[in-house]
C-alpha positions as CSV (number, residue, x, y, z in Angstrom):
1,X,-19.4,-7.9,16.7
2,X,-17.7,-7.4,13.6
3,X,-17.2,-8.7,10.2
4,X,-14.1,-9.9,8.6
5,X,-15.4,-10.0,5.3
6,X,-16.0,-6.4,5.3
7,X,-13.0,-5.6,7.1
8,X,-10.2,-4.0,4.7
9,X,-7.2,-6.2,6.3
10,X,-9.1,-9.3,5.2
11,X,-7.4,-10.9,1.8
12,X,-7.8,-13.6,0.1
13,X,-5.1,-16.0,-0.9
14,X,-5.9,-17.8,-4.0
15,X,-3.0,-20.3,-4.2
16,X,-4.2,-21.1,-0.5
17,X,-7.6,-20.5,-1.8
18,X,-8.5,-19.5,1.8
19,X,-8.6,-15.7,3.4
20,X,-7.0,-14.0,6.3
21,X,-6.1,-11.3,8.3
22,X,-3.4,-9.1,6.7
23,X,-3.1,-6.7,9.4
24,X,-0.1,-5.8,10.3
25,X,0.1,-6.4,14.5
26,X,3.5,-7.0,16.4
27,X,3.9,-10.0,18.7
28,X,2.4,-7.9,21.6
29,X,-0.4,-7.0,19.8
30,X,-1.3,-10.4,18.7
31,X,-0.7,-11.7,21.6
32,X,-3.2,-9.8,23.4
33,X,-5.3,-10.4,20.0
34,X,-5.4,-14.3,20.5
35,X,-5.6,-14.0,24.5
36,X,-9.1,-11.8,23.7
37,X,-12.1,-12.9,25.1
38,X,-14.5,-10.6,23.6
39,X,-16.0,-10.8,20.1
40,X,-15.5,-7.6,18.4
41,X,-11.8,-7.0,16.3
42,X,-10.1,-4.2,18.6
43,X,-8.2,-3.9,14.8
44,X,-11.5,-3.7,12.5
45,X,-11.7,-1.0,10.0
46,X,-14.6,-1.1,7.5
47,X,-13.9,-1.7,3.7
48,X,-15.0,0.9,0.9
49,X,-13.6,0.2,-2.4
50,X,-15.3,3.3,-3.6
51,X,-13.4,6.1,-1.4
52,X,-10.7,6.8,-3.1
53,X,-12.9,7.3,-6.3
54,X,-15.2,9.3,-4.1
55,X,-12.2,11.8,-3.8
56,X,-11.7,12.2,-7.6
């Protein structure tokens, strides 16, 4: 199972003051997103604020 919070597609809004999923899936995708009975985010990748400073 994975985490959304630590996922790098996950944003907050603050004039929403909520969060979602940014990721950028077409209707296909999604659909077969939603229709998902399993747990785990087929479209999870980690967050590391740090890598890119890693590389300098």
């Amino acid at each position: 199972m994975t985490n959304c919070e630590d996922c790098v597609y996950y944003e907050y809004d603050p004039e929403a003051d909520t969060n979602y999923c940014e990721a950028d899936l077409d209707e296909d995708e999604m659909e077969r997103f939603l229709r998902s009975a399993n747990d785990s985010c087929p479209f999870y990748r980690p967050g590391d604020e740090y890598r890119t400073a890693r590389r300098q």
